[in-house]
C-alpha positions as CSV (number, residue, x, y, z in Angstrom):
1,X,17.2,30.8,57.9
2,X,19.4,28.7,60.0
3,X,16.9,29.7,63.0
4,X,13.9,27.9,61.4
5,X,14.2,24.4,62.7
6,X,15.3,25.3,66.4
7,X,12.2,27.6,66.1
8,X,9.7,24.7,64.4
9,X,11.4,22.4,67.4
10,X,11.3,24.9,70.3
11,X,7.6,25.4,69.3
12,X,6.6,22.0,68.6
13,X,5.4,20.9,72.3
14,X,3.1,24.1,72.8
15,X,1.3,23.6,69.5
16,X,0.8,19.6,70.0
17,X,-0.5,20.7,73.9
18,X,-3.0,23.2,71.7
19,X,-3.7,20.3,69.3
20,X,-4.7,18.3,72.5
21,X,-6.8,21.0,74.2
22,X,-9.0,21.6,71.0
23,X,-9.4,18.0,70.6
24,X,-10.3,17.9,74.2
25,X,-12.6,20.6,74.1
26,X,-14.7,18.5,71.2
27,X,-16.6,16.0,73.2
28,X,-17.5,18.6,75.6
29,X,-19.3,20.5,73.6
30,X,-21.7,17.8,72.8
31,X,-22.5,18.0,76.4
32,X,-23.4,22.2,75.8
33,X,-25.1,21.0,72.6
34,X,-27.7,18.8,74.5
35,X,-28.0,21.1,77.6
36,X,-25.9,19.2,79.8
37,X,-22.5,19.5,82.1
38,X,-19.4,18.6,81.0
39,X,-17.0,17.4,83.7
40,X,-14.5,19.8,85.4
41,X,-12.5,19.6,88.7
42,X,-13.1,16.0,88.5
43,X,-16.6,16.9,89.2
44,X,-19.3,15.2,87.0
45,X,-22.7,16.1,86.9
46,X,-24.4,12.5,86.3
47,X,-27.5,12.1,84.5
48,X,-30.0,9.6,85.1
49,X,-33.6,9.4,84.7
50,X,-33.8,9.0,81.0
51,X,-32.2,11.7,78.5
52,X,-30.4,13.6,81.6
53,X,-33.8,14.4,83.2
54,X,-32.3,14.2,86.8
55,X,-28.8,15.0,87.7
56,X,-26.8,14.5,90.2
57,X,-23.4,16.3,91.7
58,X,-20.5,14.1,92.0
59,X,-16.9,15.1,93.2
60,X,-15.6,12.0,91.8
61,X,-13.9,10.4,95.6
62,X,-10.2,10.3,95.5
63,X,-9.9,7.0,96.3
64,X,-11.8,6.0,93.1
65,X,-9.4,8.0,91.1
66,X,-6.6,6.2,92.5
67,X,-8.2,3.0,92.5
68,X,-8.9,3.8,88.5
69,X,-5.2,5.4,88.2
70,X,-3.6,2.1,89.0
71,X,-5.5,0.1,86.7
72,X,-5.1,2.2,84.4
73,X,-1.4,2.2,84.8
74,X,-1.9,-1.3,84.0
75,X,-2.9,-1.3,80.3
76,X,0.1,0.9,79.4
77,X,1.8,-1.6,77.4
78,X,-0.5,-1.0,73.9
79,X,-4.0,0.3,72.9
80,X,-5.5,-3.2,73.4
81,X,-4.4,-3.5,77.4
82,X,-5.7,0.7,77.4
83,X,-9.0,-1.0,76.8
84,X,-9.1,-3.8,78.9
85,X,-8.2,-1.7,81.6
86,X,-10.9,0.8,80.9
87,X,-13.2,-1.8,81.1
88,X,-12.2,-2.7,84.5
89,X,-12.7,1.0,85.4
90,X,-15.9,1.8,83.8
91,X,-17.4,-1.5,86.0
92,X,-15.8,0.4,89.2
93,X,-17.6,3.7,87.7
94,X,-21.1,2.5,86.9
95,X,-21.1,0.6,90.7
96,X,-20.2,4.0,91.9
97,X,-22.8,6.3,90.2
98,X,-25.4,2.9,91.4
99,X,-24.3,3.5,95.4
100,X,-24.2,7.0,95.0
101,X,-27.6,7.3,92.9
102,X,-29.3,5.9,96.4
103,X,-31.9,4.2,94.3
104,X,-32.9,1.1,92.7
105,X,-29.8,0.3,90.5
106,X,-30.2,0.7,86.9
107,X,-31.6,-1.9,84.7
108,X,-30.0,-3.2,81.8
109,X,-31.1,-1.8,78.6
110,X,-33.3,1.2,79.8
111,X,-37.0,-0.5,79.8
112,X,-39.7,2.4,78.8
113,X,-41.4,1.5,81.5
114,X,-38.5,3.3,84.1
115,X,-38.6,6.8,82.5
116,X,-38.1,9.3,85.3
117,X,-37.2,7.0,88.0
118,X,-34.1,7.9,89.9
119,X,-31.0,5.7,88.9
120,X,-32.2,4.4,85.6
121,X,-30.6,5.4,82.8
122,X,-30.9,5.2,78.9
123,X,-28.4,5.1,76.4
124,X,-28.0,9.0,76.3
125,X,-27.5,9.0,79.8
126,X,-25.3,6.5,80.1
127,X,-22.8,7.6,77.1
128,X,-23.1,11.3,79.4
129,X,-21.8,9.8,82.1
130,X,-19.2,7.4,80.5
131,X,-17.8,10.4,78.3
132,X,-17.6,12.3,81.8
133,X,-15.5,9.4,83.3
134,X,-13.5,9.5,80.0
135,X,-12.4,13.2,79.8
136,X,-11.5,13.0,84.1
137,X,-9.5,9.9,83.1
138,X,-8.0,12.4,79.9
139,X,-7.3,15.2,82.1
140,X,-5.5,12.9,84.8
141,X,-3.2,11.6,82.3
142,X,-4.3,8.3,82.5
143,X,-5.5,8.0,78.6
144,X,-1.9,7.1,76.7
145,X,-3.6,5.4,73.7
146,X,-6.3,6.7,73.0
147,X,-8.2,10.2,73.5
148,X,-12.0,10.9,73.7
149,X,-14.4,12.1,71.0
150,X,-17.8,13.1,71.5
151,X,-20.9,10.4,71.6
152,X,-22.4,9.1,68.5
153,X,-25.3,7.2,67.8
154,X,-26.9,4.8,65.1
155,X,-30.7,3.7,64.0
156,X,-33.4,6.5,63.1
157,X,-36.1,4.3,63.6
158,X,-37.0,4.3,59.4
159,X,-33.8,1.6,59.0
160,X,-35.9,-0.6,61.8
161,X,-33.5,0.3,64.7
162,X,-34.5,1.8,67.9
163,X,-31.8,5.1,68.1
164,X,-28.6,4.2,70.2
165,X,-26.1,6.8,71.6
166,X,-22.4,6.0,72.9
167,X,-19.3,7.4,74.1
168,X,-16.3,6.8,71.9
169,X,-12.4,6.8,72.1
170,X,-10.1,7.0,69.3
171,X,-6.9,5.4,69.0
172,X,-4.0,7.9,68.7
173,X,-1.5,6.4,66.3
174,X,-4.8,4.4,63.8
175,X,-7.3,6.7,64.8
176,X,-9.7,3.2,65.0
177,X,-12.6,4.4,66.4
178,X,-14.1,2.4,69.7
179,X,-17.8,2.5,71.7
180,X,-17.5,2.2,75.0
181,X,-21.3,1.3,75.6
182,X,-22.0,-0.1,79.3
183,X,-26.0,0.6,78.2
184,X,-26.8,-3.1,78.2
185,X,-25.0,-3.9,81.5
186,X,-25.8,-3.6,84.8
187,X,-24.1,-1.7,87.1
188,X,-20.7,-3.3,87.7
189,X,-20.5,-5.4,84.9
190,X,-17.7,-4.9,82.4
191,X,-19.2,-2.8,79.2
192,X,-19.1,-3.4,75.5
193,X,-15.8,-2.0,74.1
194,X,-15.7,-2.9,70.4
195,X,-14.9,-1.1,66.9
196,X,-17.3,1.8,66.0
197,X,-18.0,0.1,62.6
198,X,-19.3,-3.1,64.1
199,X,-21.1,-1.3,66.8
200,X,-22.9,0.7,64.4
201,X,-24.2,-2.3,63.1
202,X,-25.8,-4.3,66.1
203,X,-29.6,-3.2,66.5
């Protein structure tokens, strides 16, 4: 009997590293749910083109994960630094898909009138290829407050909202839910971060 707490202690790290791989493994199967490629290697398979119609290969450049490491390293003090220095990566990220993409960048709030063109991207699209940058960031460590959860969206056209889809994080200790939405940006500009609940409610 005396065993059980050195046992419930020694054991302790592996099942909080299994905790974290089955969370993990969450938002990347909404990318095998809508047909598309989660990231892996710190390769991403971007889509663009409107609902993930094109995609493109990216080994995401080392010098872009170190550029992102060190800002990241940056908002270590508490969630609210995390996500000001996510911001400052996703603006790197989305310049980087723009230069690597070869086309016409993509314009803000995916017009109906780009479907199919290289480079543009909806909202689908876009929360693909911000949850891909969030689970690379994940796997490098560089997520201490907060983890990733898969996409979710709001309007179903009947309530009088077009249908929007984001990535979201999760705070670890509150569990707060946050969009990261760079959909009505252009390509480096610094995305919405802002609570699920109030992001839910914007048309």
């Amino acid at each position: 009997m005396r065993r059980t707490p050195y046992l419930i202690s020694s054991l302790l790290p592996f099942l909080l590293a299994m905790a974290t791989a089955a969370a993990a493994q969450e938002p990347r199967s909404w990318f095998v749910e809508q047909g598309y490629v989660p990231p892996a290697g710190g390769r991403i398979v971007a889509c663009h083109g409107y609902g993930c119609m094109r995609r493109t290969v990216l080994p995401l450049e080392e010098a872009l994960l170190r550029q992102a490491g060190a800002i990241m390293r940056t908002g270590r003090s508490s969630p609210a630094a995390e996500r000001q220095a996510l911001g400052e990566v996703v603006k790197l990220y989305t310049s980087y898909l723009a230069r690597r993409f070869g086309s016409v960048p993509d314009a803000p709030r995916s017009p109906p009138s780009l479907s199919g063109v290289s480079g543009q991207m909806d909202c689908v699209d876009e929360a693909a290829n911000t949850t891909s940058l969030l689970l690379v960031l994940q796997d490098q460590g560089l997520l201490v407050h907060h983890e990733v959860e898969r996409p979710q969206s709001r309007g179903v056209f009947i309530d009088g909202r077009y249908p929007h889809t984001t990535a979201i994080i999760a705070e670890k200790r509150s569990h707060a839910e946050w969009a990261v939405d760079p959909w009505a940006k252009a390509p480096g500009e610094r995305p919405d971060i802002l609570p699920l609940e109030r992001w839910r409610q914007d048309s």
